[in-house]
BAVOKE-172774 format. One record per residue (C-alpha): residue number from 1; residue in three letters; z, x, y. Coordinates in Angstrom, 1 decimal, m for minus. Example, Ala and Ser with C-alpha at 12.3 -4.5 7.8 and 13.67 -1.06 7.14 Angstrom:
  num  residuo      pz      px      py
    1      Ala     7.8    12.3    m4.5
    2      Ser     7.1    13.7    m1.1
//
This chain:
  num  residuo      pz      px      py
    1      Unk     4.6    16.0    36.0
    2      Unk     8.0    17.5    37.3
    3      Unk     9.6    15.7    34.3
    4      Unk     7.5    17.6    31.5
    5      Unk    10.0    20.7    32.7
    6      Unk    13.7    19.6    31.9
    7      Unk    15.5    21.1    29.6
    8      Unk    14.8    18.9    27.3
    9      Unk    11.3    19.0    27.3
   10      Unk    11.3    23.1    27.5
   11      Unk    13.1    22.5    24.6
   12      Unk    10.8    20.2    22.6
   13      Unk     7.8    22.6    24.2
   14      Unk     9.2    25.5    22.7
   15      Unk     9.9    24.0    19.5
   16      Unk     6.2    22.3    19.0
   17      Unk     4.9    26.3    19.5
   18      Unk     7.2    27.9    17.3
   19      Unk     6.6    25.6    14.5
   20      Unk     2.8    25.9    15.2
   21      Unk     2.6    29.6    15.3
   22      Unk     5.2    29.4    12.4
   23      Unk     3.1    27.2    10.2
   24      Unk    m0.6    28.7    11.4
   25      Unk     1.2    32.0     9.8
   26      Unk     2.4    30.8     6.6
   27      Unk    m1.1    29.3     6.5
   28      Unk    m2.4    32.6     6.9
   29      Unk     0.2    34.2     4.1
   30      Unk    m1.3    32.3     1.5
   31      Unk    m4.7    32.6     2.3
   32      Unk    m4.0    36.2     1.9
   33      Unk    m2.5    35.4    m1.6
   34      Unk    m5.0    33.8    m2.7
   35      Unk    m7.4    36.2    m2.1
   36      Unk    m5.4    38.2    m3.9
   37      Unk    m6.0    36.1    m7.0
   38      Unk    m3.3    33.2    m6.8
   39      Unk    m5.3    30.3    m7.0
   40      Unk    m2.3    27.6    m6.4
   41      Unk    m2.5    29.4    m2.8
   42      Unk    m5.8    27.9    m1.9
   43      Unk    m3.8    24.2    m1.5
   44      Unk    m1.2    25.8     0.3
   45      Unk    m3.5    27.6     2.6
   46      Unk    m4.9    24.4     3.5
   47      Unk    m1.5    22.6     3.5
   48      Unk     0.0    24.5     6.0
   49      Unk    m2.8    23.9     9.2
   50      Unk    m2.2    20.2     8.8
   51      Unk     1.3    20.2     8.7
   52      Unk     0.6    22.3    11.9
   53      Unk    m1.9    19.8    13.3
   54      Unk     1.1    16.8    12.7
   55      Unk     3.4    18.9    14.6
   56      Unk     0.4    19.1    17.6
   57      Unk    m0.5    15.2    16.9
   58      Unk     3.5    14.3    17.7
   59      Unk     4.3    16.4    20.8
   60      Unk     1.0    14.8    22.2
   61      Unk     2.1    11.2    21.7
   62      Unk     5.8    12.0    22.5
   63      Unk     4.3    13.6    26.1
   64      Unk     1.8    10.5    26.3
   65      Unk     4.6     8.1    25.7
   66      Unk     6.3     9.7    28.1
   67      Unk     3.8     9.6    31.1
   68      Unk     3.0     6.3    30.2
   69      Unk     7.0     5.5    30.8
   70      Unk     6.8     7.7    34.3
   71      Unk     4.3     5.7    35.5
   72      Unk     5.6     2.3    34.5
   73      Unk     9.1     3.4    36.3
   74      Unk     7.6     4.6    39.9
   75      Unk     5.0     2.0    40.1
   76      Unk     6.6    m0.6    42.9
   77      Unk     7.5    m4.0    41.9
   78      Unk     5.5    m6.8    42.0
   79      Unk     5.9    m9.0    45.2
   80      Unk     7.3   m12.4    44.2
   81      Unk     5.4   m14.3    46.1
   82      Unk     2.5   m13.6    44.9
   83      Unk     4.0   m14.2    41.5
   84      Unk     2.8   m17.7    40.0
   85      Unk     5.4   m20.4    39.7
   86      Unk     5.1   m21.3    36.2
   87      Unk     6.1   m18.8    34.2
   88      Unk     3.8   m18.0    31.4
   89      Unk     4.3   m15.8    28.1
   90      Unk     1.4   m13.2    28.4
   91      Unk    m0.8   m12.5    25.4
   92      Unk    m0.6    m9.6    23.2
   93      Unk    m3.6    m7.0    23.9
   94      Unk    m4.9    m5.1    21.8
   95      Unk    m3.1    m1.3    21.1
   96      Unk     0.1    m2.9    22.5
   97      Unk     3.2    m3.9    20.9
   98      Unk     4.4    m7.0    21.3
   99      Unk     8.1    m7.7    22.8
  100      Unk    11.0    m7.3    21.0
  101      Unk    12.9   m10.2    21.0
  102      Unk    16.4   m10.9    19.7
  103      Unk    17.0   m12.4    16.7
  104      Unk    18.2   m16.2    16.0
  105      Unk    21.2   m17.2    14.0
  106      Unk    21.0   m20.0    12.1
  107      Unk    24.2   m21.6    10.7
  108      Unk    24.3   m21.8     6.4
  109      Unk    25.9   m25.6     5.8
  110      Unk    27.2   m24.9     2.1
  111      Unk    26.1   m27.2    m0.5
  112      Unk    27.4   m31.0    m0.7
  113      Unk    27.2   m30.9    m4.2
  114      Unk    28.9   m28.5    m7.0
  115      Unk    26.5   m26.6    m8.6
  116      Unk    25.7   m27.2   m12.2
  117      Unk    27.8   m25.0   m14.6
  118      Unk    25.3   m22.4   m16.7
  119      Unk    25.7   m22.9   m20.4
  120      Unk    24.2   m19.2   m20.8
  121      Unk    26.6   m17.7   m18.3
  122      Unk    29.6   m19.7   m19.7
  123      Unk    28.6   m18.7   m23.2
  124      Unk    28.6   m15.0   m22.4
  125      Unk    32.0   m15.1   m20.3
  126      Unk    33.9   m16.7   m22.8
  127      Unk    31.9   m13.6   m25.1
  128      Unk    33.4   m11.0   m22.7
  129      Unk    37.0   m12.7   m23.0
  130      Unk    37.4   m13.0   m27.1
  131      Unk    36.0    m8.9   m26.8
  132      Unk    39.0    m8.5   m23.8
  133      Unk    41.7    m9.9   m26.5
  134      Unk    40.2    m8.1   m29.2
  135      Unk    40.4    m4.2   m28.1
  136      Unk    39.6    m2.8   m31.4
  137      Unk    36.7    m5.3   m32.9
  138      Unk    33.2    m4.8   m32.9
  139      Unk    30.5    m7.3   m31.5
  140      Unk    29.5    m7.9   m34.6
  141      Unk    33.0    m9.7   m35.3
  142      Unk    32.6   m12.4   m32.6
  143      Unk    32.8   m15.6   m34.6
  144      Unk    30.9   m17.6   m32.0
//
């Protein structure tokens, strides 16, 4: 548990309080406002715990993620011996995430063949050209 007392993690402890505290108080704040007769405070009043409770929620996975990292690190290596020869791809248990793997290229081959020319598209180009040498005309002047 040594490791839960870098700097880093003093850092992230102190951080997870002072928001708590910080948010637990603002809580409070609008509770007192809407006692006062502010009733838009009542959703802020209740806003405010939860937002105090996610702050709780993620330092207690980020410690658990952690540990669970510690453990997997000073835990000796397995002996290769006892290892099976075959090597075998091990099913995905429940709660755990699968392995990330890298992702495969695949090569694009272009076409063979030249791609059918769109009427439509032809149509409108030609459009935006005649409108190009025509600065001062109107749409409404196209003659096609």
């Amino acid at each position: 548990m040594r490791w839960l007392w870098t700097p880093a993690w003093i850092a992230r402890h102190v951080a997870m309080v002072v928001l708590v505290v910080g948010f637990l108080g603002l809580g409070w704040w609008q509770v007192s406002r809407a006692a006062a007769g502010n009733s838009i405070s009542w959703g802020y009043a209740v806003e405010w715990p939860v937002f105090a409770g996610f702050v709780v929620y993620v330092w207690w996975r980020e410690v658990r993620l952690a540990r669970r990292k510690e453990t997997l690190a000073t835990e000796p290596p397995a002996d290769p011996a006892d290892a099976p020869t075959a090597v075998t791809t091990p099913a995905v248990a429940a709660g755990s995430r699968p392995a990330v793997r890298r992702p495969v290229r695949i090569a694009r081959v272009p076409a063979a063949s030249e791609p059918a020319e769109d009427t439509d598209l032809a149509a409108y180009n030609d459009y935006l050209s005649w409108l190009n040498a025509n600065p001062g005309a109107r749409p409404g002047d196209y003659p096609g």
